[in-house]
N, C-alpha and C positions, 0 to 999 in steps of 0.2 A: 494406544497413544501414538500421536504422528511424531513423525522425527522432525526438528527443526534447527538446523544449523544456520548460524549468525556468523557472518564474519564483518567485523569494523576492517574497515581498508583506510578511514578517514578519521585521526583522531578527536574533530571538531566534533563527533557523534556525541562521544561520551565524555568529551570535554562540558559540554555546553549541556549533555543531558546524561549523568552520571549512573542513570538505570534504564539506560537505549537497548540495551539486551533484553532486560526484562520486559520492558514496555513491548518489544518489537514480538519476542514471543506469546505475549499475551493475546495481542493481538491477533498473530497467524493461527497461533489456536483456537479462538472465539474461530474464527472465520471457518475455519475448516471444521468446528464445530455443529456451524449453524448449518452448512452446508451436508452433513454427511458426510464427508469426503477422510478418507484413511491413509495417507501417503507421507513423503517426506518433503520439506521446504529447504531450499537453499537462498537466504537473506542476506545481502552486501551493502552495507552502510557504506559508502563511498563520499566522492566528490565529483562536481559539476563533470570537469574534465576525463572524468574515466565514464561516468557515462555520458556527458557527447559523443565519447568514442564507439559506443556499445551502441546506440540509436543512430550515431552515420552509417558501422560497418551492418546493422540488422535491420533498418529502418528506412536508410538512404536518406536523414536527418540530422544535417550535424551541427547538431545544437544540442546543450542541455535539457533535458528534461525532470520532473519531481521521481517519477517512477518510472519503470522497466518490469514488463514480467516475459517468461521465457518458459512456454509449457513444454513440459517433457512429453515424447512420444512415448506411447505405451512400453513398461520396460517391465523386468520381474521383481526389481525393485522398489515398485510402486514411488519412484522419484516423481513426484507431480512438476516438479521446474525450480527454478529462480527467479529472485523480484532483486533486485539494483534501485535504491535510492540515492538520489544525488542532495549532500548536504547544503550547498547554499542555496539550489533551487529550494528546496524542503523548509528551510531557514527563511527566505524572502518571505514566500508563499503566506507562512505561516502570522509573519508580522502583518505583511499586507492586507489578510485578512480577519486580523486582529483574532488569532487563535496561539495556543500555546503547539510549543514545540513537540512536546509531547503528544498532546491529541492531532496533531495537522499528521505526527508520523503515523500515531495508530490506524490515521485514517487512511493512511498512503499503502499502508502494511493491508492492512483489511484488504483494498481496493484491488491490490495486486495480488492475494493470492486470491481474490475469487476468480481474477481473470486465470488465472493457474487452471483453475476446475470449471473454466468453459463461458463464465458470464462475460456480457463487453457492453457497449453502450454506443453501440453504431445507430439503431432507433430510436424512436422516444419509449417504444414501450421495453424496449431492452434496458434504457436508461434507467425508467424506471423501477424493471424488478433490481436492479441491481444498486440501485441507490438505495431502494428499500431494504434490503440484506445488508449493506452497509450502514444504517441506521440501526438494525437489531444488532448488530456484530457489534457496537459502538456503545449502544445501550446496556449491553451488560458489560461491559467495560466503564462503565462513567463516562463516558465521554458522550459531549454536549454533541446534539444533531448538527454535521458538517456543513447541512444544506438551508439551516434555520436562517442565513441572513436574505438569499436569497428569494425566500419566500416570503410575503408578508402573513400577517396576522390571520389573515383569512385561506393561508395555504398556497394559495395561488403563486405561479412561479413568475419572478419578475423579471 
């Protein structure tokens, strides 16, 4: 079983989503599941403002963003890293794309620990295996496919 420690830094988390702990572990579990991957997560619900901070000082970006992941270098404590999600980016996102708070997080969760265990989405075929583990990470969780608006009917990306 992997280790996953959660810290709320932001109480608008579990204000507005009273089972953000569970959700968020469920999450990093599926993923690190689907991947194979055996190590521990460190998760920070936060706000806008603390990771602006975190993406100017590690990024040269200072701006808010939805997520943050931070892979650990090889250690004996098979620590895989940390993911920082920022609540009102997370929060907008989620309305403006007419999805719930909960699944926009699971998705953000999922997202950020694959990149923990190496996937990113610099290509398109990068994008792709990794949207697609993201859909199976999602799918056994219930949560509706992220990228379904974007596509129409016939799959094709708009």
């Amino acid at each position: 079983m992997n280790e996953i420690d959660i810290e709320v830094e932001d109480d608008h988390w579990t204000g507005v989503l009273p089972q953000a702990e569970a959700l968020v572990r469920a999450a990093a579990q599926s993923a690190l599941d689907r991947v194979e991957f055996e190590g521990g997560v460190a998760l920070l619900l936060t706000d806008d403002e603390a990771v602006r901070d975190l993406n100017a000082r590690f990024r040269a970006q200072d701006k808010p963003t939805n997520v943050l992941s931070f892979p650990s270098r090889l250690n004996p404590e098979t620590h895989l890293g940390d993911v920082a999600l920022a609540f009102g980016v997370c929060a907008r996102e989620a309305e403006a794309q007419g999805k719930t708070l909960a699944h926009h997080l699971q998705h953000l969760v999922a997202h950020g620990v694959l990149h923990l265990v190496g996937y990113d989405h610099e290509t398109d075929a990068e994008a792709a295996e990794m949207e697609g583990l993201e859909r199976e990470v999602l799918a056994a969780l219930g949560v509706p496919d992220p990228y379904a608006a974007e596509r129409g009917d016939d799959g094709e990306q708009r």
